[in-house]
Structure formats: C-alpha cells, structure tokens
C-alpha positions in Angstrom: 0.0 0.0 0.0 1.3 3.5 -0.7 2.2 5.8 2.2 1.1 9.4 1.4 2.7 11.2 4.2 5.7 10.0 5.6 4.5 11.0 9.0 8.2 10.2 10.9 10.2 12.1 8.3 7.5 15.0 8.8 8.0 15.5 12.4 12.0 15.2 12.8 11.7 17.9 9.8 9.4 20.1 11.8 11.6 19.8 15.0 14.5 20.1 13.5 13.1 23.5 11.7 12.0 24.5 15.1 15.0 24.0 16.9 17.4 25.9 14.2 14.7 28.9 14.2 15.1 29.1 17.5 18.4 28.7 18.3 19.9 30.8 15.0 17.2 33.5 16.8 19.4 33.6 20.0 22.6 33.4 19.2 21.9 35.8 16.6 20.2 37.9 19.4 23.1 37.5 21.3 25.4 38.9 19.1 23.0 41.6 18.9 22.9 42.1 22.9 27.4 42.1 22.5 27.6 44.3 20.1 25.0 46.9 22.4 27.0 46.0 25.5 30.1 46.9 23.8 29.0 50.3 22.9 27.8 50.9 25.8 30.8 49.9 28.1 33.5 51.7 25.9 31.1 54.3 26.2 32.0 54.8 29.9 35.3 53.6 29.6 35.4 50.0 31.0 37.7 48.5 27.8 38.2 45.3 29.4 34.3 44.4 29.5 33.9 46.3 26.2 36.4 44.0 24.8 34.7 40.2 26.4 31.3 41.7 25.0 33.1 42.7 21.7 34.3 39.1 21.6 30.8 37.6 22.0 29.6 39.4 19.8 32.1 38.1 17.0 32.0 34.4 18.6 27.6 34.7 17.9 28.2 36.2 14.5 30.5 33.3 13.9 27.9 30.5 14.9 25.4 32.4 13.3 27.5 32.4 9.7 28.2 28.9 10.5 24.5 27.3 10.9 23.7 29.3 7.8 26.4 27.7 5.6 25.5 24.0 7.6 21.7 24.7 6.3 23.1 25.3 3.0 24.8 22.6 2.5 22.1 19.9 4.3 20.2 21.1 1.8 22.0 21.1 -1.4 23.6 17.6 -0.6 19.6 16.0 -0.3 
C-alpha cells in the first residue's frame, strides 16, 4: 500500500526547523545584545568588558554564519 505522508520524516523535519529557528534566533540575538553592551561599556570607559562583549559578539556572529552555511549545505547535498 502507498504511504502518502511520511509521518516520521515530517516530524524530525518540523523539529529540527524549530529548533534551528530558534536557536539561530538567539545566538543571533546574542550577538546583537554584545555588540550593544560593547558600545555601551566603551562608552563609559570600562575597555576590558567592552572587549569580552566585543568578543561575544564576534564568537555569535561566527555560529550564526556557520549554521547558515551548515543549512546550505544539508540542503543542497539531499
């Protein structure tokens, strides 16, 4: 008999496109948040904090360029 929806292949696709909305949403949020704190603390002269938030800032933009180029090629190898 024919299987119209492959209902196990449906769910771990809905997950998984729920999990990487919402984690690619906070990390890129966090880089966000870094790149405020930054401004702010060199702002009142604090460089060492300025610098850590500076540098979690780059690390989120980093994951963030990472999951995107990960999507793209999960998708392009199916």
């Amino acid at each position: 008999m024919a299987v119209i929806v492959e209902t196990k292949q449906l769910l771990e696709t809905v997950i998984a496109s729920l999990v990487a909305g919402v984690g690619i949403t906070v990390v890129f949020s966090v880089a966000i948040w870094g790149v405020a704190r930054f401004a702010d603390l060199n702002r009142n002269e604090r460089p060492l904090a300025a610098g850590m938030a500076a540098t979690l800032a780059g690390l989120a933009v980093l994951v963030t360029l990472a999951t995107v180029v990960l999507g793209i090629v999960v998708m392009s190898s199916k």
